[in-house]
C-alpha positions, 0 to 999 in steps of 0.5 A: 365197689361202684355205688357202694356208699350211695346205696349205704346212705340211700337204705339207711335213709330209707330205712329212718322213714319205714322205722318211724311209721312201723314204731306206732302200729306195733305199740297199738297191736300190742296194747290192744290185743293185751290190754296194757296198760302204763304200770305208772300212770302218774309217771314223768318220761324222759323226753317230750311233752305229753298232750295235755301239759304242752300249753300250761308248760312254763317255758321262759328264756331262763329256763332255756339258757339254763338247759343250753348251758347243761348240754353245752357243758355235757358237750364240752366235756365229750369231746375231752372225753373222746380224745381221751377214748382216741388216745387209748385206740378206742374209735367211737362216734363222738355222740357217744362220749358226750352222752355218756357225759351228759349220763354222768352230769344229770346224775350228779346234778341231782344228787347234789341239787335235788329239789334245786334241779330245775333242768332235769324232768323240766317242761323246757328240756322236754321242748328241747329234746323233742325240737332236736328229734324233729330237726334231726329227722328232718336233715335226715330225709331232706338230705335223701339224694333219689337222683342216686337210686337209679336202677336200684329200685328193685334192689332196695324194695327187697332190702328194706322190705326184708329188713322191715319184715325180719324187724317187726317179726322180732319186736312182736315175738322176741323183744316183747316176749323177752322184756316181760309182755308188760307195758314197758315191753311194749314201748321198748318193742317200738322203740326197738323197731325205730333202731332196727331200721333207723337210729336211736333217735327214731327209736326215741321218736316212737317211743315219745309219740306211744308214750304221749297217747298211751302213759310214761314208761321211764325205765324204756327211755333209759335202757333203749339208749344205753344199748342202741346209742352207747353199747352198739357202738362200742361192739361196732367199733371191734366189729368193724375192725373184724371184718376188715381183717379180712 
């Protein structure tokens, strides 16, 4: 199909920038209309840096050698694991299996070190993280080629509309009903929001920006990854095989 691949590309960019504006409008409903509130106020999240800790972070050149080297090992290790995933007929994005190491090197570390874990939960992985959420949005839309959407104006204004429509609707009356009608349902729903319409690091995005104003939800930042980054991916690959038996 002629523009198939361009119109794919276009949507799915698209859909990154209507994801990361819907994420935070439906945190705010949600906690206004019921009065939410952080069920661990003194909670430490997964990624970022909350407002007030960004200028007394203790951030050295140290501290970030020791992070790069625990993401490059993490990476290093990925890739044996995706040749292994490859060897068995597993197609899976390479992302995937280098999470999964990462998963499995944060848990070891701090069973092992403890107290001695200097990487994880720390001030310099939290600036990493969310430095390479910024870069990734950033590559995102700097690589939209508008050029590419002529004449499919009023194509993608139903599409995407739709999308953002059926999206929204879900997260108020599915995600956040199903997970508890709880703070952290109310996180996990713009989260879920930025991975309807956009990706997993949009989800990301969205739920760091809730939880900075708003108060940590951890357990958020641990199942929205899982699912959106490791499971989706896994069901995708038999999927898509599926449809193409057709």
């Amino acid at each position: 199909m002629d523009g198939a691949a361009e119109l794919g590309i276009a949507v799915a960019t698209l859909g990154l920038v209507l994801a990361a504006l819907i994420g935070g409008p439906i945190a705010k409903y949600l906690i206004e209309r019921d009065k939410l509130t952080p069920e661990d106020p003194d909670g430490v999240d997964m990624v970022g840096l909350s407002y007030e800790d960004t200028a007394a972070a203790s951030i050295t050149h140290v501290t970030l050698m020791q992070v790069l080297l625990n993401l490059h090992i993490a990476i290093f290790f990925g890739f044996i694991l995706d040749e292994f995933f490859e060897g068995i007929g597993l197609d899976l994005p390479l992302f995937v299996s280098c999470m999964l190491m990462a998963i499995v090197l944060g848990n070891v570390r701090h069973m092992i070190l403890k107290e001695h874990d200097t990487v994880q939960h720390s001030p310099t992985l939290a600036m990493v993280s969310e430095f390479a959420l910024g870069v990734f949005l950033a590559m995102s839309l700097m690589s939209l080629q508008l050029w590419t959407l002529a004449g499919l104006g009023t194509t993608l204004l139903v599409v995407l509309g739709a999308q953002t429509l059926v999206t929204i609707t879900f997260c108020l009356f599915v995600v956040y009903r199903v997970m508890g009608q709880n703070y952290f349902a109310c996180v996990l729903s713009a989260g879920f929001g930025g991975f309807g319409l956009g990706a997993t690091p949009t989800a990301i995005a969205n739920m760091t920006a809730v939880t900075k104003r708003y108060g940590a939800a951890p357990l958020a930042f641990i199942v929205l990854p899982l699912i959106s980054a490791f499971f989706v991916d896994i069901a995708n690959s038999f999927m898509i095989q599926w449809f193409l038996t057709f």
